[in-house]
Backbone as CSV, one residue per row, in Angstrom:
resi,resn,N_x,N_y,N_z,CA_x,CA_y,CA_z,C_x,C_y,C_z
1,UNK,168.555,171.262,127.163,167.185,170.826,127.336,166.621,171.549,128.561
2,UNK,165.489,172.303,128.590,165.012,173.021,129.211,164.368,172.033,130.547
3,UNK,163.652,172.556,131.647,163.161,171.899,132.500,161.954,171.854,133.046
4,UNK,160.709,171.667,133.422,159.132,172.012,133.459,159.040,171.019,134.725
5,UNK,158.121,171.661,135.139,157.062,170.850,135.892,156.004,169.847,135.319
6,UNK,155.451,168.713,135.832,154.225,168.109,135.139,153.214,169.308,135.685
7,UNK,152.763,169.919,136.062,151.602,171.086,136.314,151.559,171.850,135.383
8,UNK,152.998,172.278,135.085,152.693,173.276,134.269,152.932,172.803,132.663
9,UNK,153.375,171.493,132.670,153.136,170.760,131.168,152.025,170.840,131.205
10,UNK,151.035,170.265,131.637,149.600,170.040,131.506,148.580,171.341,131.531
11,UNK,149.239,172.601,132.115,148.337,173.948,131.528,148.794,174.301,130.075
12,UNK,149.716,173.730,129.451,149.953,174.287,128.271,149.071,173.855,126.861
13,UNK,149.201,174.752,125.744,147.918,174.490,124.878,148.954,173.305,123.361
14,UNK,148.541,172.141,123.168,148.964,171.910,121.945,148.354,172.777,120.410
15,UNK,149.929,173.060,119.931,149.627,174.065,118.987,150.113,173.155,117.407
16,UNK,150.118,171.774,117.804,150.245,171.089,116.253,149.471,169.847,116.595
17,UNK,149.009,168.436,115.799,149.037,167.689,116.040,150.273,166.664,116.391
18,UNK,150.217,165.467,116.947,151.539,164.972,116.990,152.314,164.050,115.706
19,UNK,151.383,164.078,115.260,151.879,163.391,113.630,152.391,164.242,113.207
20,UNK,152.269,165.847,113.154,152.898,167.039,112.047,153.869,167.056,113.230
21,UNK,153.698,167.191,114.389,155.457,168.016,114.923,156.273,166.888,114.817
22,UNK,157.878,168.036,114.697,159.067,167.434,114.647,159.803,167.183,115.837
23,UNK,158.806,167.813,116.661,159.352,167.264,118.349,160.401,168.239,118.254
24,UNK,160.708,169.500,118.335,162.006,170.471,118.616,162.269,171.134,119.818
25,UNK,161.061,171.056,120.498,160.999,171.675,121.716,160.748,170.329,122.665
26,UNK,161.719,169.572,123.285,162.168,168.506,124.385,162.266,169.551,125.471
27,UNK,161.220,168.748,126.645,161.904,169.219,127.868,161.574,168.485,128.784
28,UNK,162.469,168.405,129.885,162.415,166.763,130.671,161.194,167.441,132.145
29,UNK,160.807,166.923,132.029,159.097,166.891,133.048,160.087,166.122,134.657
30,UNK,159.047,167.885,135.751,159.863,166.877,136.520,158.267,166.776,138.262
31,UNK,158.423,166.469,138.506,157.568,166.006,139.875,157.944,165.866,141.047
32,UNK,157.815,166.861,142.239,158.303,166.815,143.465,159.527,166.719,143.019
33,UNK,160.584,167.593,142.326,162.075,167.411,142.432,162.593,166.266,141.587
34,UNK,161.919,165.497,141.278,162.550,163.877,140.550,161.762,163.862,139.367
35,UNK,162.642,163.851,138.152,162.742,163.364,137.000,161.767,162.293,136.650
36,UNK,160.756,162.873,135.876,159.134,161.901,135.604,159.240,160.960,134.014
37,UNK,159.495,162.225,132.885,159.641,162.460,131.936,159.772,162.910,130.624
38,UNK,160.006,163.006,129.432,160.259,164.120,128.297,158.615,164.315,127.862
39,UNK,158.981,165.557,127.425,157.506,165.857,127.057,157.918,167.007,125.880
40,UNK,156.911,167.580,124.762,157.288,167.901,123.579,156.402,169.332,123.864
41,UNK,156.684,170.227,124.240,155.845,171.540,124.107,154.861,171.656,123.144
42,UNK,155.124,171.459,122.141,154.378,171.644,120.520,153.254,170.788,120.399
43,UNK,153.264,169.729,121.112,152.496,168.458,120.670,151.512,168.095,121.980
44,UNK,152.497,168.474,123.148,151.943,167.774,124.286,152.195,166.406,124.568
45,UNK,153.112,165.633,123.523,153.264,163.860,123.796,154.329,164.229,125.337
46,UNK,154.173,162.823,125.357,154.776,162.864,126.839,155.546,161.063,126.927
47,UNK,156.905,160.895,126.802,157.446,159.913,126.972,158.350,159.728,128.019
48,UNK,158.584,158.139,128.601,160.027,158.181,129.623,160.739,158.124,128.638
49,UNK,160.989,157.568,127.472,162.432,157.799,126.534,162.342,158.856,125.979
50,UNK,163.393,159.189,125.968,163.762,160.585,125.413,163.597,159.882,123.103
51,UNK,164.147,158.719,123.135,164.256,158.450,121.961,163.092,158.635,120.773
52,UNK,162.147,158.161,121.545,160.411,158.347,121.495,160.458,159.744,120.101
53,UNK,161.228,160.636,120.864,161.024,162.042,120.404,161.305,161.961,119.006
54,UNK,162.524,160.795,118.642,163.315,161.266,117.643,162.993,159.900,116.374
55,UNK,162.714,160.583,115.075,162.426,159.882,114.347,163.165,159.499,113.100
């Protein structure tokens, strides 16, 4: 699982809605050094459970 900033989650463009993605691209969002939460590249959703992702 890859690692991001919340800054740079939030410059990125959603390129599906979140009903169509399958959530494949997880990566844990982080803030000043500490672990915020998962967020879905594709979609832009943004959860503290990672489970959220998985359907």
């Amino acid at each position: 699982m890859k690692k991001m900033t919340e800054s740079d989650f939030d410059k990125l463009e959603a390129s599906v809605l979140p009903e169509k993605c399958d959530h494949a691209e997880i990566v844990r969002l982080y803030y000043l050094g500490t672990h915020t939460d998962y967020g879905c590249i594709k979609c832009k959703c943004k959860s503290a459970n990672k489970e959220d992702f998985y359907r």
